[in-house]
C-alpha positions as CSV (number, residue, x, y, z in Angstrom):
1,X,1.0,-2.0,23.9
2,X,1.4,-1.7,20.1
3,X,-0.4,-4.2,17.8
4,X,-0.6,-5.2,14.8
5,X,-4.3,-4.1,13.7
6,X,-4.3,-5.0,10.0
7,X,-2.8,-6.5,7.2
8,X,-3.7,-5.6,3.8
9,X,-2.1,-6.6,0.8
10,X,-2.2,-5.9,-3.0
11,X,-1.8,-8.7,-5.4
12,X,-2.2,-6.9,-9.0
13,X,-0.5,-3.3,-8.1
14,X,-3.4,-0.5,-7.9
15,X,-6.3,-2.7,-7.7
16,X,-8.2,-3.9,-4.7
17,X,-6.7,-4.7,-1.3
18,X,-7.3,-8.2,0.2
19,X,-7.5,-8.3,4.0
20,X,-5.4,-11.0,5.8
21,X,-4.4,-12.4,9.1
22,X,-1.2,-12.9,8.4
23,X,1.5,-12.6,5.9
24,X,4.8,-14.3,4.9
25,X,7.9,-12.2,4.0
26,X,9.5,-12.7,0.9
27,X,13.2,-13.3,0.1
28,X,13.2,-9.5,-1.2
29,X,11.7,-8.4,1.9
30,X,8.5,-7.8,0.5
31,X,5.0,-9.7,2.1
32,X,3.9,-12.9,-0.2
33,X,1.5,-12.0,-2.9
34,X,2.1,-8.2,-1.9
35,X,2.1,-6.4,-5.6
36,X,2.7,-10.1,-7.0
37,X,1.8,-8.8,-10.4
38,X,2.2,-5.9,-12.0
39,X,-0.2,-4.2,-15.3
40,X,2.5,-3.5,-18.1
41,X,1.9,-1.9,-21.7
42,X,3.9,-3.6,-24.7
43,X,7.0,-1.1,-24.0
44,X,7.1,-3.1,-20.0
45,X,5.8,0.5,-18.8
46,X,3.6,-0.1,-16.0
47,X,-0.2,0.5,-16.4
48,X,-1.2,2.2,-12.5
49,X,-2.9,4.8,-11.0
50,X,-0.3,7.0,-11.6
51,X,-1.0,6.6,-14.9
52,X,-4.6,6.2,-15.3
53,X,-7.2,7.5,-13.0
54,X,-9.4,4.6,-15.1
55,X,-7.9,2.1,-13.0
56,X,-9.6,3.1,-10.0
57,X,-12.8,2.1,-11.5
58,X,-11.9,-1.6,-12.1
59,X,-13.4,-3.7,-9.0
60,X,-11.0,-6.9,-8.3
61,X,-12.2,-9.6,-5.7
62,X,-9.0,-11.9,-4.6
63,X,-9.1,-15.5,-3.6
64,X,-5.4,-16.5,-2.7
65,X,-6.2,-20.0,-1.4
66,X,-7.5,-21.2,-5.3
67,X,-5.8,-18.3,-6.8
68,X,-8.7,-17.0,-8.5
69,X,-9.7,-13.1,-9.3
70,X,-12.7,-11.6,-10.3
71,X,-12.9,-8.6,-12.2
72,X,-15.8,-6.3,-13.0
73,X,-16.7,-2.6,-14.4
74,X,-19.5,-1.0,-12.8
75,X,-22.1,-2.9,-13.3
76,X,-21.2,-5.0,-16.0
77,X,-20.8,-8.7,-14.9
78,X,-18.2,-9.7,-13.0
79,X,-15.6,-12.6,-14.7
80,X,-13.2,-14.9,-13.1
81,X,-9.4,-15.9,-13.9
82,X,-6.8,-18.1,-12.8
83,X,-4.1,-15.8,-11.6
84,X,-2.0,-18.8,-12.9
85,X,-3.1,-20.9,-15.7
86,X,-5.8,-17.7,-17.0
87,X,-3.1,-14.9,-17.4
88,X,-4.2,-14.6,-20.7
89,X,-7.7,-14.0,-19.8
90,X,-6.9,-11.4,-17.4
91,X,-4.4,-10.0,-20.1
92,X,-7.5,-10.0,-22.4
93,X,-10.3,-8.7,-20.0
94,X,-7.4,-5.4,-19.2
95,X,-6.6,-4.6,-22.7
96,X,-10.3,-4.1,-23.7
97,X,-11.1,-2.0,-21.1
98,X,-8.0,0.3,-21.5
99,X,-8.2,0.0,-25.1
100,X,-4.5,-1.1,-25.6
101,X,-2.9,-4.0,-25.3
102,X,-1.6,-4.4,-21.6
103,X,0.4,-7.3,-20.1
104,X,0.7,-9.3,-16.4
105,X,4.8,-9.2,-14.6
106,X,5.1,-11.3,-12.0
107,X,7.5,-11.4,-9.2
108,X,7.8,-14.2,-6.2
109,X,10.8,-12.5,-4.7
110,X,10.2,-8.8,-4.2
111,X,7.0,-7.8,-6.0
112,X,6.3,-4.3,-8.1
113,X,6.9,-1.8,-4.7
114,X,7.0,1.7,-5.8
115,X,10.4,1.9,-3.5
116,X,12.6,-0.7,-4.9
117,X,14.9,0.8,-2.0
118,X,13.0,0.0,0.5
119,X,10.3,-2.2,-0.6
120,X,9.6,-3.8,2.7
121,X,5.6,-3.1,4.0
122,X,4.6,0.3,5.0
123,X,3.7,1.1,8.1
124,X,0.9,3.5,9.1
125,X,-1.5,3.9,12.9
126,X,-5.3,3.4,12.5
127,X,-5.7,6.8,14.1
128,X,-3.4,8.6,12.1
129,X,-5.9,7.1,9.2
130,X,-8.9,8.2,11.4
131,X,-7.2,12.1,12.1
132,X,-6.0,12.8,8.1
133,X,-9.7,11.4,7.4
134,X,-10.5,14.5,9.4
135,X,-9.4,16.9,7.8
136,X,-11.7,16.0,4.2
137,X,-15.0,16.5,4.9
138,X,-16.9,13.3,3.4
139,X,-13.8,11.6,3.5
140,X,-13.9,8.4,5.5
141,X,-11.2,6.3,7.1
142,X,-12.0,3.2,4.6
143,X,-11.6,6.1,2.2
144,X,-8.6,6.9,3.1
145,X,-6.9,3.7,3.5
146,X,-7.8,2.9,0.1
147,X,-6.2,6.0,-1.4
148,X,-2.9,5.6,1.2
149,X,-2.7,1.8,0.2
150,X,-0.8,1.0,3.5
151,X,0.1,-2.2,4.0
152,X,0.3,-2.6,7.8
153,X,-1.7,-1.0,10.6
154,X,-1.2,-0.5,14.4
155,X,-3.3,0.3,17.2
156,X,-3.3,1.3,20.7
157,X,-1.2,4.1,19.5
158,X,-2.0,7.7,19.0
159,X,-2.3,9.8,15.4
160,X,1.4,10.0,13.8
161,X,3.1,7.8,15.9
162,X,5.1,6.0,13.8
163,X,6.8,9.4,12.6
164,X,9.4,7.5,15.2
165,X,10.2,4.9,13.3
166,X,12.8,7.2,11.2
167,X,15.7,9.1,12.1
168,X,17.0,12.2,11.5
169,X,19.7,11.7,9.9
170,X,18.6,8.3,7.4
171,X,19.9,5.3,9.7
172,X,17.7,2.9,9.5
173,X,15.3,2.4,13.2
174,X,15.5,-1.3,13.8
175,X,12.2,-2.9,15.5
176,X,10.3,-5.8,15.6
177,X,6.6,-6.6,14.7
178,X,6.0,-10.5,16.3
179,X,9.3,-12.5,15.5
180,X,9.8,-10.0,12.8
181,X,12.7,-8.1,12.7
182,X,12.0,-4.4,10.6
183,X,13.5,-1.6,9.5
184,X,12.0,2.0,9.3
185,X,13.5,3.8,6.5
186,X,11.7,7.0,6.0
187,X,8.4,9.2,6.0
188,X,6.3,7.8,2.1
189,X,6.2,10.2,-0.4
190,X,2.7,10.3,-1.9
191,X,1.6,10.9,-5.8
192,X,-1.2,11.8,-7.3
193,X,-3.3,8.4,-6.3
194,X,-4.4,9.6,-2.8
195,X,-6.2,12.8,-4.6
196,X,-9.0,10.5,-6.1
197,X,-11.7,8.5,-5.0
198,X,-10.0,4.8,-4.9
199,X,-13.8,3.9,-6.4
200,X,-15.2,6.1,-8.3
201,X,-11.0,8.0,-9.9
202,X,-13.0,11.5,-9.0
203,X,-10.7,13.6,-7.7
204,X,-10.9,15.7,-4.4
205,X,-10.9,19.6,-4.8
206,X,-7.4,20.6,-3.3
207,X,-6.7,17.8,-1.4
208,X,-2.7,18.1,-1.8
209,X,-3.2,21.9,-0.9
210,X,-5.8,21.1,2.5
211,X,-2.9,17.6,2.8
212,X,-0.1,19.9,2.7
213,X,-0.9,22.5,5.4
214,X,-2.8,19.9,7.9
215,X,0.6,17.7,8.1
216,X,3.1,20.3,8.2
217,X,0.7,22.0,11.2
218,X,-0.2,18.9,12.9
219,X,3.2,16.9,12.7
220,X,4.3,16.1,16.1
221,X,7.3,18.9,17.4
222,X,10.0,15.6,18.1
223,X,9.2,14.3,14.5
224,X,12.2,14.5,12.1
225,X,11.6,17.3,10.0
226,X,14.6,16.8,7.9
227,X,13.0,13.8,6.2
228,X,10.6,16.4,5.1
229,X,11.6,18.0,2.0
230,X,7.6,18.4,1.6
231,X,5.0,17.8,3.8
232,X,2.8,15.2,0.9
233,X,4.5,11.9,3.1
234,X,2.2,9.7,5.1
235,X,3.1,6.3,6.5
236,X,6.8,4.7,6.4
237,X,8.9,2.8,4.0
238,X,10.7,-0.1,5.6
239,X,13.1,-2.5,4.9
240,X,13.5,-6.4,5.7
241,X,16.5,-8.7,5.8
242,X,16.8,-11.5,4.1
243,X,17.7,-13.4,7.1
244,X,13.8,-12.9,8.1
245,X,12.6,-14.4,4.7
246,X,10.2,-16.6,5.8
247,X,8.9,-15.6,9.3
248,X,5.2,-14.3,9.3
249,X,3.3,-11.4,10.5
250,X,0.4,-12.0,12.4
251,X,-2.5,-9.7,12.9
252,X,-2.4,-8.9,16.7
253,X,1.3,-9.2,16.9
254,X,2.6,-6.7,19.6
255,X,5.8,-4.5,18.0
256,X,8.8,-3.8,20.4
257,X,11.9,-2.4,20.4
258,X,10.6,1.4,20.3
């Protein structure tokens, strides 16, 4: 039986992941707090990993309940903000260490997804995790799941299993995680992110090139191929309704309909 393994979400887009047992979904379809707030520059351009392979070395600690984030640089000492009322702090703290003035968007109805088609959670199987993980040598599965950024996890499943979860032809694959209703949409495209160490920004001799030939070799023969106009994808976009806005995921929550 499927299950729901893991939540993670991602309240300032490309830092830290917070670990949840459950999540509410948005109006937009998004999960609450999911990419809540996004790092501009003063021309609204966003401030991310694709951008800046300095991100990855900012170390963010998320407490939802009070709202309160900690931010630190190595081993310089770590400060606390309001994600509320100390915006301007965090706005502050962000600027000096990218050394240009940088802003925080936020947004209670959908978030900052990288897919504003489908910016519903994305889906991936712990062992398809533990198999890519595999194929780097040092590369661990925490590793990994920090430079995929997934949002949801199942288990009891085998590696690429969720390659189901999207047709051949682009209709959406309707099925249900708890009382959940969901909507695969199509295999993720990766960028440059998952080549670097989600610590340290160092990045991994030829990973797209070792990435590349593993998935197109070890993609299952009944996956849908024609989603693949290159083999860089790993995990799957969905979608939500708006008619689910509301409901919550719950780690341990068995998906059907599949």
């Amino acid at each position: 039986m499927t299950k729901l393994d893991r939540i993670l979400i991602y309240p300032i887009k490309s830092l830290d992941a917070v670990s949840v047992n459950q999540a509410k979904i948005l109006p937009g379809g998004s999960l609450e707090h999911d990419r809540e707030f996004c790092i501009v520059d003063e021309n609204g351009t966003w401030v991310n990993g694709k951008r800046t392979a300095r991100i990855h070395q900012i170390r963010s600690q998320f407490d939802l309940k009070t709202r309160i984030v900690t931010l630190s640089v190595q081993n310089d000492q770590p400060v606390s903000f309001h994600l509320d009322h100390g915006r301007s702090g965090i706005e502050g703290w962000l600027s000096n260490y990218f050394g240009f003035r940088v802003f925080l968007k936020q947004d209670l109805n959908t978030g900052f997804p990288d897919d504003p088609v489908s910016p519903g959670p994305t889906l991936v199987s712990v062992a398809t995790l533990e198999k890519a993980a595999s194929w780097f040598e040092g590369v661990t599965v925490e590793s990994l799941r920090s430079r995929l950024r997934s949002n949801l996890e199942l288990s009891e499943v085998p590696a690429f299993w969720e390659e189901q979860l999207y047709s051949a032809d682009g209709s959406p694959i309707a099925f249900q995680i708890g009382e959940v209703q969901i909507q695969g949409i199509n295999p993720c495209a990766r960028c440059v992110v998952p080549t670097r160490d989600a610590i340290s920004g160092d990045r991994y001799p030829q990973f797209q090139k070792v990435f590349l030939a593993q998935r197109k070799k070890e993609l299952p023969d009944w996956a849908a191929k024609e989603r693949f106009d290159h083999y860089y994808r790993m995990a799957v976009n969905t979608r939500i309704a708006p008619s689910e806005s509301g409901k919550v995921l719950k780690v341990g929550d068995t998906l059907e309909g599949i």
